[in-house]
VEXPA-548705 format. One line per field, with one value per residue (C-alpha): residue number from 1; x, y, z. Coordinates in steps of 0.02 Angstrom, whole numbers, plus 50000, padded with zeros to 5 digits. Each point is the difference from the previous one (the first is absolute). Example, Ala and Ser with C-alpha at 12.3 -4.5 7.8 and 13.67 -1.06 7.14 Angstrom:
<nodes>
pos = (1|2)
X = (50615|50069)
Y = (49775|50172)
Z = (50390|49967)
</nodes>
This chain:
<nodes>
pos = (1|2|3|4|5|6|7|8|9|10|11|12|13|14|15|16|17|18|19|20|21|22|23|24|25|26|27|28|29|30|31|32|33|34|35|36|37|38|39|40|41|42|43|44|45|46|47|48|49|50|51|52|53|54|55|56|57|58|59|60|61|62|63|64|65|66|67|68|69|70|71|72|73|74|75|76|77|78|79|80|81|82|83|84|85|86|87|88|89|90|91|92|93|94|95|96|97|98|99|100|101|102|103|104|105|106|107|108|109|110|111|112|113|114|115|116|117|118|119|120|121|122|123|124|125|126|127|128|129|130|131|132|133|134|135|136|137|138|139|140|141|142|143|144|145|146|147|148|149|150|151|152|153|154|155|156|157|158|159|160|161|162|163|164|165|166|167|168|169|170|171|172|173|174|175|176|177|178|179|180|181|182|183|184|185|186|187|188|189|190|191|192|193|194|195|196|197|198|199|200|201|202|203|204|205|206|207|208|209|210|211|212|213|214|215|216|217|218|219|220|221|222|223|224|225|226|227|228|229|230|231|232|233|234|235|236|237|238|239|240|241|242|243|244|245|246|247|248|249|250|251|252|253|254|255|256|257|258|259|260|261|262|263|264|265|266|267|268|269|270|271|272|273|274|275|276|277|278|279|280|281|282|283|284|285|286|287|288|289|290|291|292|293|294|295|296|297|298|299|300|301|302|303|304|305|306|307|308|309|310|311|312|313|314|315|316|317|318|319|320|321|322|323|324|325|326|327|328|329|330|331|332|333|334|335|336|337|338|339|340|341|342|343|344|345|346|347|348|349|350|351|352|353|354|355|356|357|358|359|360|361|362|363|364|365|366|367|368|369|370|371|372|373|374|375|376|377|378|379|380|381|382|383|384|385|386|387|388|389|390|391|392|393|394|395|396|397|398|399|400|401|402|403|404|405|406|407|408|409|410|411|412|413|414|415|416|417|418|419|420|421|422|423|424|425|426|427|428|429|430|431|432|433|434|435|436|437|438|439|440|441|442|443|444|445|446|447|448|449|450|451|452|453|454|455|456|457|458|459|460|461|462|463|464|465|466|467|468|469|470|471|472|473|474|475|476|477|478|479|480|481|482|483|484|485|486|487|488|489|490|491|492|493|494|495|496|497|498|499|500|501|502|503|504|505|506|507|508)
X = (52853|50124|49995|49996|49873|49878|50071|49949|49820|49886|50016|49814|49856|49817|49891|49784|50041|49828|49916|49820|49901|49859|49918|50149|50151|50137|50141|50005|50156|50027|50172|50159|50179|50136|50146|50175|50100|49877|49890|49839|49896|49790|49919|49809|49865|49977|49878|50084|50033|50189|49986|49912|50120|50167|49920|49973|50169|50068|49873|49888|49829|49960|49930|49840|50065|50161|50198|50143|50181|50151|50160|49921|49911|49812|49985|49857|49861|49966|50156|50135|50109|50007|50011|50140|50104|49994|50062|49884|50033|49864|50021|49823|49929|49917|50166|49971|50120|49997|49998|50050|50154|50165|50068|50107|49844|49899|50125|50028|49810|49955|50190|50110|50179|50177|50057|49835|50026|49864|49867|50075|49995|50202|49961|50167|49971|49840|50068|50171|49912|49833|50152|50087|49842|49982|50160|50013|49861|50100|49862|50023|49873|50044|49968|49956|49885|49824|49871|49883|50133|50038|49912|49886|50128|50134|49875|49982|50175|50015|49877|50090|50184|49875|49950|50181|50102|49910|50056|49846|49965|49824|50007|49819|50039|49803|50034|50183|50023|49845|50070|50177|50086|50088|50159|49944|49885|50116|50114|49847|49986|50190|49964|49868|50138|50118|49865|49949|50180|50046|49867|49832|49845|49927|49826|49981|49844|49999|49903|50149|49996|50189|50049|49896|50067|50171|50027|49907|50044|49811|49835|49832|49838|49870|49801|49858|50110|50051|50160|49969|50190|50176|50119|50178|50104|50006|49817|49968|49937|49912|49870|49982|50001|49856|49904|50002|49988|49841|49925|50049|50129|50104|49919|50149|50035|49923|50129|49903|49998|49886|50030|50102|49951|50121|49910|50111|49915|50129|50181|50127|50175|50121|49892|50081|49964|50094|50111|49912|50063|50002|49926|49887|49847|49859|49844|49882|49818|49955|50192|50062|50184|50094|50114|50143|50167|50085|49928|50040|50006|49858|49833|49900|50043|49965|49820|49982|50068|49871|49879|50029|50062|50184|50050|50062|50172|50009|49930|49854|49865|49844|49827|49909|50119|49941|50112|50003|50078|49893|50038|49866|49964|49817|50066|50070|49842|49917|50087|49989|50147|49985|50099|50005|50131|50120|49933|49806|49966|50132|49963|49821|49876|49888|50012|49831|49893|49891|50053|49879|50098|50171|49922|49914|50125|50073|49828|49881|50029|49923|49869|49961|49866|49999|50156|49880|50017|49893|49993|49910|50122|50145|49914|49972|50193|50060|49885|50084|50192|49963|49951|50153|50116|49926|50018|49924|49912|49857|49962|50038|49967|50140|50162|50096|50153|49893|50047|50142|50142|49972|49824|50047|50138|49858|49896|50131|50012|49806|50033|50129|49897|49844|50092|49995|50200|50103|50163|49999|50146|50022|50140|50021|49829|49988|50123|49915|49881|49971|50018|49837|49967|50149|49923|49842|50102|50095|49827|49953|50157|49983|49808|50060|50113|49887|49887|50127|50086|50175|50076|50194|50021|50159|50019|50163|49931|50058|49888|49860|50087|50037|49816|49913|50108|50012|50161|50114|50109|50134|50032|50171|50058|49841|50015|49939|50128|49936|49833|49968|49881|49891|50086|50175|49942|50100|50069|50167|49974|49909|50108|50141|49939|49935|50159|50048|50134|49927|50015|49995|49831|49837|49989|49906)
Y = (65053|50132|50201|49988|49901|50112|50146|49935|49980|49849|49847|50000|50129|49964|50137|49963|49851|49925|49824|49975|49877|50071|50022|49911|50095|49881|50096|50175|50071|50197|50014|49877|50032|49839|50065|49961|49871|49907|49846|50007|49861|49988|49920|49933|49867|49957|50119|50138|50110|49957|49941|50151|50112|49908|50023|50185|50021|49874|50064|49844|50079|50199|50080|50072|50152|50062|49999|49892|50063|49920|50066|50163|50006|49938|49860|49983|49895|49828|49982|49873|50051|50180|49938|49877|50155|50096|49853|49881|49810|49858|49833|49919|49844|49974|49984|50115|49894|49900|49817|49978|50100|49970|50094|50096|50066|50020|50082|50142|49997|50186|50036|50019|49908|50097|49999|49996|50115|50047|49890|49837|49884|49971|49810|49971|50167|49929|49859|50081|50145|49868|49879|50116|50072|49833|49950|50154|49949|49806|49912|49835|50045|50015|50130|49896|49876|50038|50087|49856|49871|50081|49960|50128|50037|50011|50142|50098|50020|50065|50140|50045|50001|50101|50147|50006|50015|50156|50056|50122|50145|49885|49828|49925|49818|49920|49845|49964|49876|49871|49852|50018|49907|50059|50031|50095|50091|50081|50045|50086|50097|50057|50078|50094|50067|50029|50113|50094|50017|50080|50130|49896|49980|49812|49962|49823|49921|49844|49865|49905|50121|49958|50058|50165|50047|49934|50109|50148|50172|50077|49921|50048|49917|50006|49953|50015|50117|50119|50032|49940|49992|50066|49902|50032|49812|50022|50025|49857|49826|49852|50013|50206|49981|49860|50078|50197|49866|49908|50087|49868|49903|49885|49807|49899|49819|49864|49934|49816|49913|49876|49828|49881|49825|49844|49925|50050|50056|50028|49918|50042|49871|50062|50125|50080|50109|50112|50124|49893|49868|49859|50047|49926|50070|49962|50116|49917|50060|50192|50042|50155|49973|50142|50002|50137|50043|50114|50030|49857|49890|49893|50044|50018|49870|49882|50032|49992|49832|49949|50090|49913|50160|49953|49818|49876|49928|49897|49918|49943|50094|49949|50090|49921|49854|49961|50054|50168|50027|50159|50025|50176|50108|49937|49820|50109|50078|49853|49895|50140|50119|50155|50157|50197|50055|50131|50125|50028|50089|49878|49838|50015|50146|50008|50201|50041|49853|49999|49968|49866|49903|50028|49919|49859|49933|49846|49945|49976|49826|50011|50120|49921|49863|49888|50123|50128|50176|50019|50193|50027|49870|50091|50173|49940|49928|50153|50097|49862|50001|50222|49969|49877|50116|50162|50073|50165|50062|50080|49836|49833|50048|50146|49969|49931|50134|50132|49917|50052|49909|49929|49949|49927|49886|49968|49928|49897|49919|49962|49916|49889|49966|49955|49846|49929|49975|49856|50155|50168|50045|50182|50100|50194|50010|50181|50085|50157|50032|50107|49961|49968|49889|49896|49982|49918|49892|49967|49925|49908|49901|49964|49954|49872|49904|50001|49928|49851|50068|50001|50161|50018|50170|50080|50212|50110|50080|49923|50088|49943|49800|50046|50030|49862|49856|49862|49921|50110|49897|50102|49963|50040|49962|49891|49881|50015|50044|50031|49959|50110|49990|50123|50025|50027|50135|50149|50114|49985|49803|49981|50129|49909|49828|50101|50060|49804|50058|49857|50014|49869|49936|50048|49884|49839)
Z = (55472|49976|50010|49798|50004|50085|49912|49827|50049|50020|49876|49974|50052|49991|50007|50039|49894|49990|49906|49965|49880|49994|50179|50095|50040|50033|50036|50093|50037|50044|50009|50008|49978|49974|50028|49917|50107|50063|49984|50035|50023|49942|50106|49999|49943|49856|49940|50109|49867|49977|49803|49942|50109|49907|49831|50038|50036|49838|49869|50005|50069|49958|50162|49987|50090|50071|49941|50022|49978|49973|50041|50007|49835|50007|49877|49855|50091|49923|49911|50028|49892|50069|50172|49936|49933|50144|50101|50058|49988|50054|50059|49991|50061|49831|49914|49828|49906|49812|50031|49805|50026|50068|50160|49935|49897|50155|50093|49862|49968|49947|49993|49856|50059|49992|49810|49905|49837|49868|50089|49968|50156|50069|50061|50082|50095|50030|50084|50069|50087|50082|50042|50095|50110|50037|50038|50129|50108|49993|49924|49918|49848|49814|49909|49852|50087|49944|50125|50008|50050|50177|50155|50085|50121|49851|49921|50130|50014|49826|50038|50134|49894|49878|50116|50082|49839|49973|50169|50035|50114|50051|50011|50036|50062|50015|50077|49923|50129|49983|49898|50053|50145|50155|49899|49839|50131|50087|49839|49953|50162|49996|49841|50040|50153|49877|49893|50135|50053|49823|50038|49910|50078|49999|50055|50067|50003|50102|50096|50092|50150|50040|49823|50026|50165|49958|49835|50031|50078|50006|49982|49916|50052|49872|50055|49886|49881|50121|50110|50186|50036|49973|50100|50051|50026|50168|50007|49923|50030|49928|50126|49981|49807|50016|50096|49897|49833|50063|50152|50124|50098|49919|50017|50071|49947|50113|50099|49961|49839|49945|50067|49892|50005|49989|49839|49830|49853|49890|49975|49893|49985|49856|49927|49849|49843|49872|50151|50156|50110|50038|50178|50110|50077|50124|50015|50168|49991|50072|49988|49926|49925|49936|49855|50011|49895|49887|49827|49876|50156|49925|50112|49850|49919|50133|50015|49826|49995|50140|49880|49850|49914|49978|49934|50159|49939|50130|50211|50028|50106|50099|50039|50150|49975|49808|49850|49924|49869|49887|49846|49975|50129|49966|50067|50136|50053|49980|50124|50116|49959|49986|49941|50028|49890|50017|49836|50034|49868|49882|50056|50104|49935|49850|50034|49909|50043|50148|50164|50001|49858|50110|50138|49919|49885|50091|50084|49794|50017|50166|49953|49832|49987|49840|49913|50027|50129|50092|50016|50172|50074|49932|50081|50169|50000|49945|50144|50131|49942|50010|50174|50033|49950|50042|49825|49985|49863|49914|49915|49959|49824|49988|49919|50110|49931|50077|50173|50107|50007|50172|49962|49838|50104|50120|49853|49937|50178|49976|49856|50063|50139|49913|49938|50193|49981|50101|49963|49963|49902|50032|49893|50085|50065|50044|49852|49969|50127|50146|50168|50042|49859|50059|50183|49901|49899|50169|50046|49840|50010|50193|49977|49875|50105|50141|49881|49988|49825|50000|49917|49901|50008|49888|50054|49983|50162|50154|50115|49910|50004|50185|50035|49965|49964|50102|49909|49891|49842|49941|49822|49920|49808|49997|50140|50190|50085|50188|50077|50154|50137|50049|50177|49906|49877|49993|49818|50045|49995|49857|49918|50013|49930|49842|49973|50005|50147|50104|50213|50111|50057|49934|49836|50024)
</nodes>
């Protein structure tokens, strides 16, 4: 941060910036200045108060008391669009974007492009001007391709070209990192240097510790709504910011992973699909194989292969030594796969039914008794799988979108788990939640292979693959390229193999 910097005054300033619904104050925050040159990372659980603090500051939620100014000039509560003038920009985790519309749309969303006269839309400015924003930050995306046709990870890299092209004072990055891989991760974090180097402020919010501490030069801890630290780097450490976050030390890893046993329970021999294979692959009952590599590399659409999701072009693969071939998920699950996809709230939620329908929906055949439900069944299985995975809630009867995202992830695992799987197919189990929430699905996934389940879990966090893995495949341009051993982990290794720059040794 330079001398100018400091000299033209803080980015942002909240003043007694409060939030209530009705009786409950969520967010209390006398005074907090973000000054120009740095980056400053949130930090919290979910349900810390970190949300409603980001929309104060972008226009999203109007505090029920206090001011927020930007760049010196306090901004009209509740309203983006003021916010957005005065030099705000948000990268979200909900990804506001039109999946109708093409990028280049999206990406000028709200904007009118260079060379627009008398209201009539200049297309090939349109495309020119999204092309180029695109271009700049090197990704391989067209600005013609529409929305809808890009992977997650693909989309959140268009809201992130969106926020930068306006090149803002404020850039609010809420989890900008949580589908992307090691690569497009730390592009994102060199921009938000580069921002804060121009004189902006960013705000990171974060759960991959070694992001936060990596990217950040200060540190706010938020508890129950309120500010219970403000952290210098150096001050800084995953164990300090657990505890101030949750009131306690940091649970460490057990050094001891479930058992594996000898007997194989599933076998793959020249597995391919549409941007897969052929590979081979062997899953042994209790063992916990991780699935690592760039984005695009093919994780994803491995374990939707197992699941039945994707089309199998070609190989042959076993379950408990009998064919499986699925051609439904539902054949999947019935055989005794199971899936916990990447998207919750895409590809796993019904948002506004009850959390007792979320939980129940792979066991009805189980809990139905001539085609019929049998609803007291279906209650005490939803009381048991709440237990299991140590959802917490008011109800099972609540919408399940009222949850947090952590114990919405946590019912998902229930789900799976109801199903008494032979694998668990697990596609970036903890995207999106907290650190705590990650230690208890930590647990889930180690209680399932002590319970004999073998688990194929795909995560663009190597920390978390370092964890609890007992084998690590390293996929690359969508074939295993490297299968590592537990006693050979290290980055640097698996790095290199997912950058297909193979070393000697480590690839049986």
């Amino acid at each position: 941060m330079t001398a100018a910097d400091v000299a033209a005054g803080p980015a942002v300033h909240l003043r007694q910036v409060t939030k209530a619904y009705g009786p409950v104050r969520v967010l209390d925050v006398p005074d907090l200045a973000l000054r120009r040159g740095e980056v400053v990372a949130l930090v919290g659980e979910n349900g810390a108060g970190k949300s409603t603090m980001m929309g104060a500051i972008a226009g999203t939620v109007a505090p029920t008391t206090g001011t927020v100014d930007v760049g010196g000039q306090e901004v009209a509560a509740g309203h983006p669009a003021a916010a957005a003038a005065a030099g705000v920009a948000m990268v979200s985790q909900e990804f506001p974007l039109v999946a109708q519309l093409s990028v280049a749309e999206n990406l000028l969303l709200g904007r009118t492009p260079e060379g627009t006269r008398r209201g009539v839309l200049d297309r090939r400015a349109l495309h020119r001007q999204a092309q180029a924003a695109l271009d700049e930050l090197g990704l391989d995306i067209s600005a013609g391709q529409r929305l809808d046709t890009l992977s997650v990870a693909q989309r959140q890299l268009v809201e992130i070209a969106k926020a930068w092209a306006r090149r803002p004072l404020v850039w609010i990055l809420d989890e900008p990192t949580s589908a992307l891989g090691p690569v497009e991760a730390a592009m994102v974090l060199d921009l938000a240097r580069r921002l804060a180097d121009d004189g902006g402020a960013v705000i990171f919010v974060g759960h991959r510790m070694d992001e936060v501490l990596d990217v950040s030069d200060r540190l706010v801890v938020l508890r129950n709504g309120e500010i219970v630290a403000d952290l210098s780097r150096d001050q800084a450490s995953e164990e300090v910011l657990v505890r101030a976050m949750v009131g306690a030390e940091l649970a460490r890893a057990q050094d001891d992973l479930p058992a594996v046993a000898t007997a194989s329970v599933l076998a793959a021999r020249g597995l391919a699909a549409d941007g897969l294979g052929p590979l081979d692959l062997d899953l042994n009952a209790g063992e916990i194989v991780g699935v690592a590599g760039l984005m695009g590399s093919g994780r994803s659409r491995l374990l939707h292969t197992l699941f039945g999701a994707q089309p199998r072009t070609g190989g042959t693969v076993t379950l408990a030594g009998t064919p499986f071939r699925p051609r439904s998920p539902a054949q999947a699950i019935a055989a005794g796969v199971t899936l916990v996809a990447e998207d919750r709230k895409e590809q796993s939620l019904l948002p506004a039914a009850p959390i007792r329908w979320n939980l129940t929906l792979t066991a009805l055949p189980r809990l139905a008794r001539r085609g019929y439900l049998r609803p007291a069944a279906e209650r005490r299985e939803a009381a048991r799988l709440l237990t299991v995975a140590n959802v917490r809630c008011r109800s099972a009867e609540q919408p399940i979108r009222d949850l947090s995202g952590g114990n919405q992830q946590r019912a998902i695992f229930g789900r799976a788990m109801a199903t008494h799987p032979a694998v668990l197919l697990l596609d970036e189990p903890t995207r999106g939640v907290d650190v705590g929430a990650k230690a208890e699905i930590y647990r889930l996934i180690t209680d399932a292979a002590s319970g004999g389940c073998s688990v194929l879990v795909a995560s663009s966090e190597l920390e978390e693959l370092l964890r609890i893995c007992h084998r690590i495949i390293v996929m690359a341009g969508g074939r295993a390229v490297a299968d590592i051993d537990r006693a050979e982990f290290t980055k640097e290794l698996i790095m290199t193999w997912a950058a297909a720059t193979a070393p000697t040794g480590g690839n049986r």
